[in-house]
N, C-alpha and C positions, 0 to 999 in steps of 0.2 A: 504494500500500500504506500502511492509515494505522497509527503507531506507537500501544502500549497509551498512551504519555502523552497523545498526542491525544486518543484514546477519552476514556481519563480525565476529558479537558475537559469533554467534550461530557457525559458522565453525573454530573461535577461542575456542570452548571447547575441538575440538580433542585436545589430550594431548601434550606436548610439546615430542621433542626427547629425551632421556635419557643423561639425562647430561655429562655421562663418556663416555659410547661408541658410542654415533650417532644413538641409534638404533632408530626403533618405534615400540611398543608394542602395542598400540590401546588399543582404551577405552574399556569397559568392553562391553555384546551386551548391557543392561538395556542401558548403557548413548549413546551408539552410533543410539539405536534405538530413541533417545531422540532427538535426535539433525537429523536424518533424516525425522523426525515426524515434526518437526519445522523448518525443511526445505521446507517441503513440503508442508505447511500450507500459507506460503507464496503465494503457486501455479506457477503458468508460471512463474513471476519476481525473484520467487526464486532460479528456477533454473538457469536464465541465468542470475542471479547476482551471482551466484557462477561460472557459465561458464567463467565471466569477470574476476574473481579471479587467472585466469589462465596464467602464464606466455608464453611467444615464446618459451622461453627455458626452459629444463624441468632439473632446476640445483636443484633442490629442497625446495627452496623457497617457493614453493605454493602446499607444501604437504597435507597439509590441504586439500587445496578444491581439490584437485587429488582423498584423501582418501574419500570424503562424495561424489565425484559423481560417483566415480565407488562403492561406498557401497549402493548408491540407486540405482545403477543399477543392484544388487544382491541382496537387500531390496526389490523392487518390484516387484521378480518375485512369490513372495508370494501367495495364493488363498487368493483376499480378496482383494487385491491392485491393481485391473483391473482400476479403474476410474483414481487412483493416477498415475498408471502406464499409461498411456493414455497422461496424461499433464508434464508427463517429458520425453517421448518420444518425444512428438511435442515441449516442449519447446528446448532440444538437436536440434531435424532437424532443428529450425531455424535457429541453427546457422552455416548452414553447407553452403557454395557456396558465403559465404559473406566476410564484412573485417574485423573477424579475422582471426587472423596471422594462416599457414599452420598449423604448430606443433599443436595448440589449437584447430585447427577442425580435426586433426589427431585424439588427443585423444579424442575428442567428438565420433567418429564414431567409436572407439574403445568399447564406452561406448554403442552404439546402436548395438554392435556386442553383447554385452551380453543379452541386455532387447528389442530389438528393434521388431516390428514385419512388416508386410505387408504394413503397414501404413506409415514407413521410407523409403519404397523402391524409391518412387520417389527422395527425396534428396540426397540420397546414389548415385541414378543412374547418378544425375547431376555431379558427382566429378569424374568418369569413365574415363574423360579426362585430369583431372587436374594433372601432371606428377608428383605433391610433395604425392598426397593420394590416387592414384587411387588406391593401393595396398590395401591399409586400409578398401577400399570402396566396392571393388570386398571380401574381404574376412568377409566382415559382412553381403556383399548379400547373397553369398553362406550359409553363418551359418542360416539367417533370410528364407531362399528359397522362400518361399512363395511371389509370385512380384518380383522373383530375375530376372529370365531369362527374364523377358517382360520387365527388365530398361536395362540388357545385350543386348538383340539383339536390341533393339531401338539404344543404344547409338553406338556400333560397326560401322556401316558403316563412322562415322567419327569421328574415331580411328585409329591412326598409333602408330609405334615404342610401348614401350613399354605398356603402357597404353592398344594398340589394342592385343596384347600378353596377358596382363594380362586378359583381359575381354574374349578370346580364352578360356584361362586355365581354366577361374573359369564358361566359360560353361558346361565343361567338366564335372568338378568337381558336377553340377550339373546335368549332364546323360539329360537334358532336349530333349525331343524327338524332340518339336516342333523348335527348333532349328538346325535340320537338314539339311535344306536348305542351312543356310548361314554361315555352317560349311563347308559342301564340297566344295563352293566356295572360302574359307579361304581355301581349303588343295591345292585349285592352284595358292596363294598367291606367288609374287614374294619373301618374305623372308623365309627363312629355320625357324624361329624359329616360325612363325607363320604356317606354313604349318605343322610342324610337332605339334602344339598345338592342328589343327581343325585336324590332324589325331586322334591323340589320343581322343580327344574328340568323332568324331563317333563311336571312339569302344566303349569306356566308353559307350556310349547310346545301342549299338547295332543294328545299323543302316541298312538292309538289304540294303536297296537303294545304299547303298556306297561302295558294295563290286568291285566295279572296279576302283572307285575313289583311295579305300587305298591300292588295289594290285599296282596300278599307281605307286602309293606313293615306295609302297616298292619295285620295280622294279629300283628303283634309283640306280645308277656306283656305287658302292662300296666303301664304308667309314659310314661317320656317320650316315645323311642322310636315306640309306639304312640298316642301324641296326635299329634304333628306330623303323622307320615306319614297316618293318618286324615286330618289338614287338608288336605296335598297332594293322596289321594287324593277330595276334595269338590273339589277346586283343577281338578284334572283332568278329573270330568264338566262342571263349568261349562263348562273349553275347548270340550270335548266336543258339549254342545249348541250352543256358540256357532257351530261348526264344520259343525254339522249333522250331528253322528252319534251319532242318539239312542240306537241300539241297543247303544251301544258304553257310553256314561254311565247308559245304565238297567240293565248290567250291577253298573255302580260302587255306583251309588244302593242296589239291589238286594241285593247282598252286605253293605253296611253296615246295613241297614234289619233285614236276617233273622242279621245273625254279631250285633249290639248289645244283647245282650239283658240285662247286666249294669242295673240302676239309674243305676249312676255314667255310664253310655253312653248314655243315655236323648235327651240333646240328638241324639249324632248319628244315632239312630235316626227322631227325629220329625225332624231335619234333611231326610235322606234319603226319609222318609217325602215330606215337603211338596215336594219339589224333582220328585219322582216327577210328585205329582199336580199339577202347577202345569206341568209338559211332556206330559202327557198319557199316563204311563207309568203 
């Protein structure tokens, strides 16, 4: 069992700042692989005796142990460091949902954004609600995908305000099919910023099922509302034909082409018009 002053040693060998100018140069790889090596060696307590090394505030104090945990999180993704990498994953997620400070599970889940795999999902999906990280946590699911959308669509139904936005967005971001369902029901969300997230989201996936959901959408009075979601719904037939279901996006095309008839609409009119005649619709 190694003691925090030991630890200390060991993440006390990163080099000091440059005495003139502030900078940091970092150790050479030989010594830095050294000191990640004997971090590691420790096991679980090692790593979250360096987790503890971590300030609220990231004034630069505890550049040290900032540099040797995100350099094991770039150390580990080696062939060869599967088992290593395994026990600094789990020791990171324990400390995520717990009492430390936000900042410090900030950049814990920053570090699982790089090394993290399937195995982090559930931890990651616990902070989905938490308003200081949810940002942090939605964009390590999406990088890690694998378990992403199965801790998204669990956590969303109680999710509001920003938090429920963000976990919208980074469905999206993930095109996840199976997520269909509880997208369209997010596009008749009373907020605008969330309606137009699960828009854009079933285009992203390419959603056959939702072509009157997002014609709905873009049918909106005139202003912003109906710009985006018009985007979404052009976003959607793309998928559409890429997917190979013309009849489904020559609907899209179709309604844009003949509802457009304002001047100020005139782009997505001839948009729809050309996308028509260039698939053979």
């Amino acid at each position: 069992m190694i003691t925090q002053d030991a630890l200390r040693e060991i993440v006390n060998r990163v080099p000091e700042l440059d005495a003139k100018r502030g900078t940091f140069t970092g150790p050479t790889w030989e010594d830095a692989a050294a000191i990640f090596d004997a971090v590691l060696a420790a096991g679980r307590e090692g790593v979250v005796g360096v987790v503890a090394m971590l300030h609220d505030t990231d004034d630069g104090q505890d550049y040290k142990a900032r540099y040797v945990l995100h350099g094991l999180a770039q150390y580990l993704g080696r062939p060869g460091k599967e088992a290593a990498r395994a026990v600094f994953v789990e020791a990171l997620a324990s400390q995520l949902g717990g009492e430390r400070p936000k900042a410090v599970q900030g950049f814990v889940v920053r570090q699982l954004q790089v090394i993290g795999g399937k195995e982090a999902a559930p931890a990651l999906g616990k902070l989905l609600g938490d308003p200081d990280v949810h940002e942090f946590a939605a964009q390590a699911l999406v990088a890690i995908r694998s378990g992403a959308a199965e801790e998204l669509r669990k956590a969303l139904p109680g999710l509001k305000g920003g938090p429920r936005l963000t976990a919208l967005q980074a469905l999206g971001a993930l095109a996840d099919r199976d997520s269909a369902a509880e997208l369209r029901a997010a596009a008749a969300d009373a907020d605008l910023d969330a309606r137009l997230a699960a828009l854009w989201a079933l285009a992203r996936i390419g959603d056959a099922e939702s072509v009157d959901r997002v014609l709905k959408g873009a049918d909106a009075a005139p202003g912003w509302e109906r710009i985006r979601a018009t985007s979404a719904a052009l976003l959607l037939a793309e998928r559409l034909i890429a997917d190979g279901k013309k009849a489904e996006a020559f609907r899209v095309y179709r309604h844009l082409k003949d509802t457009r008839t304002d001047a100020a609409e005139a782009y997505v009119r001839d948009a729809a018009a050309d996308a028509l005649a260039r698939a053979g619709g």
